[in-house]
Steps between C-alpha positions, in 0.01 A plus 500: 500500500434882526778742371720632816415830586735531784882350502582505892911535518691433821873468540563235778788444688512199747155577618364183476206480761435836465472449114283236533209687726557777223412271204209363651361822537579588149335185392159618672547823356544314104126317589373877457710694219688272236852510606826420466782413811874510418770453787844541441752390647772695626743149560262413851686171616233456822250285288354788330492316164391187622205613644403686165517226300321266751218736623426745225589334140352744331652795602733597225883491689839673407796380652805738510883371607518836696321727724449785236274716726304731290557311176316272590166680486633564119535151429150417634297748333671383172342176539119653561263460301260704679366869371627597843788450714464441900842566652483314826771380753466159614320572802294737378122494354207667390212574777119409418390637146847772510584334154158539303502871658829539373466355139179734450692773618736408241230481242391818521801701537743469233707764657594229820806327425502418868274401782679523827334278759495558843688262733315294788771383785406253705487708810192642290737830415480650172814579277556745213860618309641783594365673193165498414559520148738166512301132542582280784735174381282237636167585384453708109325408218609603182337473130803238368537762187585749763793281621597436086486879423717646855735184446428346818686468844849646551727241452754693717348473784504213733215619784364786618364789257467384191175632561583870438733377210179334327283790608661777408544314125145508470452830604732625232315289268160674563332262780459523830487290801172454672402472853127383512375496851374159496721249392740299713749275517603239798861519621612234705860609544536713750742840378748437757578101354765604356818661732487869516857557392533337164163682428663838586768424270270421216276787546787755487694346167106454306408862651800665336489306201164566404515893588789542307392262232141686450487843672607797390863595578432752771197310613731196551777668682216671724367150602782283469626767817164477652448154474876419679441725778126300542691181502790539756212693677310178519807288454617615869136471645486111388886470640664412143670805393756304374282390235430821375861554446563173294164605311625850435833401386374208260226763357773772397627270146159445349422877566817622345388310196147596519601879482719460180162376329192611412354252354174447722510866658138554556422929459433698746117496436500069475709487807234683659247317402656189577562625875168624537588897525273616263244310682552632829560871366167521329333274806616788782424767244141371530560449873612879568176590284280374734631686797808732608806379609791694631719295764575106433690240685556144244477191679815234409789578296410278168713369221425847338417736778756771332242527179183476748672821656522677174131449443387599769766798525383595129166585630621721777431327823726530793699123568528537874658116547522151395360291784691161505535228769865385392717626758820488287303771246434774754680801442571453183357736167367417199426791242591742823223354683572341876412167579348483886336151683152417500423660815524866354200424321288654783751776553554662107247728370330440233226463284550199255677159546666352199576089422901550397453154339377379183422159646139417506520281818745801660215762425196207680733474784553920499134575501384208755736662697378909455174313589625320823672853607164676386760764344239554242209582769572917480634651183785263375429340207710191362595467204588149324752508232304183316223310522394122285315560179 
């Protein structure tokens, strides 16, 4: 037998049909790269294990007692014997040759401790994080010494952004997280499978505790502000604004504790690496080279619109508005500047529009729709705060 190359890792939780289409897919995958599959089990009792030990008696399984969330993805990847490490979820998997692409990727760039793949829904929809320097959960491969040096997956952390935790942690350690344009992951979940409210609570306490954990101070308190007034913005446009109370109260004890330590603050110049600043301000630097710009409007208030604003406010162009189609936002200022709907896009003048998102799918969506609007016909230009490597 060939020596694995590739340890696929997914953390299932009474999934079991789901997890079976998954692991036939993996096994047609294994017929072309020497791999590895490891499920483990976060305590499914649906048949999950059953049908693992029936169907697939080679895949390598790990039961756990509990559902330990993120740990999970720890105790998998200390089982692989593969030279890399395929974080998967269990119904997610690797599109047409997206893992050979990714492993010479990997080859060649020593710097990559990370490649982020993009997401395929099954309403054909593409997904990204919210960050474009932070990998998607269900679909990043990893060299497994990565994973050793870092020290893995938060154990802190149930669901929902352990991403950034992981990311920024490599960042600090001198790698980066890719985004090649061409490789893919299938997502069979859809994002709403799991209720909206318990996912607001979990996105404000991780949120808080990562900022506080990683950025600096005033950095933190600047986004830990921002990021609350984002969330009861869009926690009273999805009707659960109760939620974002219960999340904002649970966060407050793990960030008083975060802010008595500094034991993983990043500096100011990592932190901005790891949230893609220095990346945008040299990318618009280049973009205001190639032509004038005086008068701006930024299209969707991002997780950090307030340091897109100081970018672009550093190189002395006029912020006219944020453009944003949340209702419960309008009105509102961030960094002085107004936020107005979508239909004063036609109305403001201007001479550049600006993605306020670091999202890769959020700046697609953005220019598809300057293009639909033909905003870009006469002398606006649009500028996209990322783009895939």
């Amino acid at each position: 037998m060939k020596d694995v190359i590739v340890s696929f890792v997914l953390p299932s939780y009474n999934r079991r049909d789901v997890l079976a289409r998954v692991l036939f897919k993996l096994h047609e995958i294994s017929e072309k790269v020497p791999c590895e599959i490891i499920v483990v089990d976060n305590a499914s009792c649906d048949g999950s294990i059953e049908m693992v030990k029936s169907l697939y008696p080679k895949v390598v399984l790990h039961c756990n007692k509990a559902n330990l969330g993120a740990k999970a993805r720890n105790l998998g990847s200390a089982l692989a014997k593969g030279k890399y490490v395929f974080m998967l979820d269990d119904d997610s998997y690797p599109l047409g040759d997206s893992l050979q692409r990714g492993i010479a990727i990997l080859e060649k760039n020593k710097k990559a401790g990370c490649l982020a793949y993009r997401v395929v829904m099954p309403d054909n929809r593409y997904w990204t994080n919210g960050l474009f320097t932070v990998f998607t959960g269900c679909g990043a491969l990893f060299p497994k010494d990565v994973l050793t040096l870092i020290g893995g997956y938060p154990e802190d952390i149930l669901y929902y952004a352990e991403e950034y935790d992981v990311s920024f942690r490599l960042w600090a350690n001198g790698l980066k997280v890719l985004n090649p344009a061409g490789l893919f992951v299938f997502h069979e979940k859809p994002l709403a499978n799991t209720g909206f409210s318990q996912r607001m609570i979990q996105l404000i306490i991780n949120n808080v505790n990562i900022y506080s954990k990683y950025l600096p101070r005033q950095m933190a308190l600047t986004h830990i502000e921002y990021e609350n007034w984002r969330y009861k913005a869009i926690s009273e446009k999805e009707g659960v604004a109760k939620a974002y109370l219960q999340g904002l109260e649970l966060s407050i004890p793990k960030a008083v504790v975060n802010f008595a330590s500094d034991i993983y603050r990043l500096s100011l110049e990592t932190a901005e690496l790891a949230l893609g600043l220095s990346a945008i301000r040299e990318k618009f630097k280049k973009f205001l080279d190639q032509g004038n710009v005086k008068r701006a409007v930024i299209f969707k208030a991002g997780k950090f619109l307030p340091e897109i604003i100081k970018i672009v406010n550093s190189f002395n162009v006029l912020i006219e508005a944020i453009i944003e189609d949340n209702l419960a936002m309008i009105d509102s200022k961030i960094e002085g500047v107004i936020i107005v709907g979508v239909e004063e896009l036609k109305v403001l003048n201007y001479d550049c529009l600006i993605s306020g998102s670091s999202s890769l799918l959020v700046n697609d969506e953005t220019e598809q729709l300057v293009d639909s609007l033909g905003l870009t016909s006469g002398n606006i230009r649009f500028f996209r705060t990322c783009d895939y490597d």
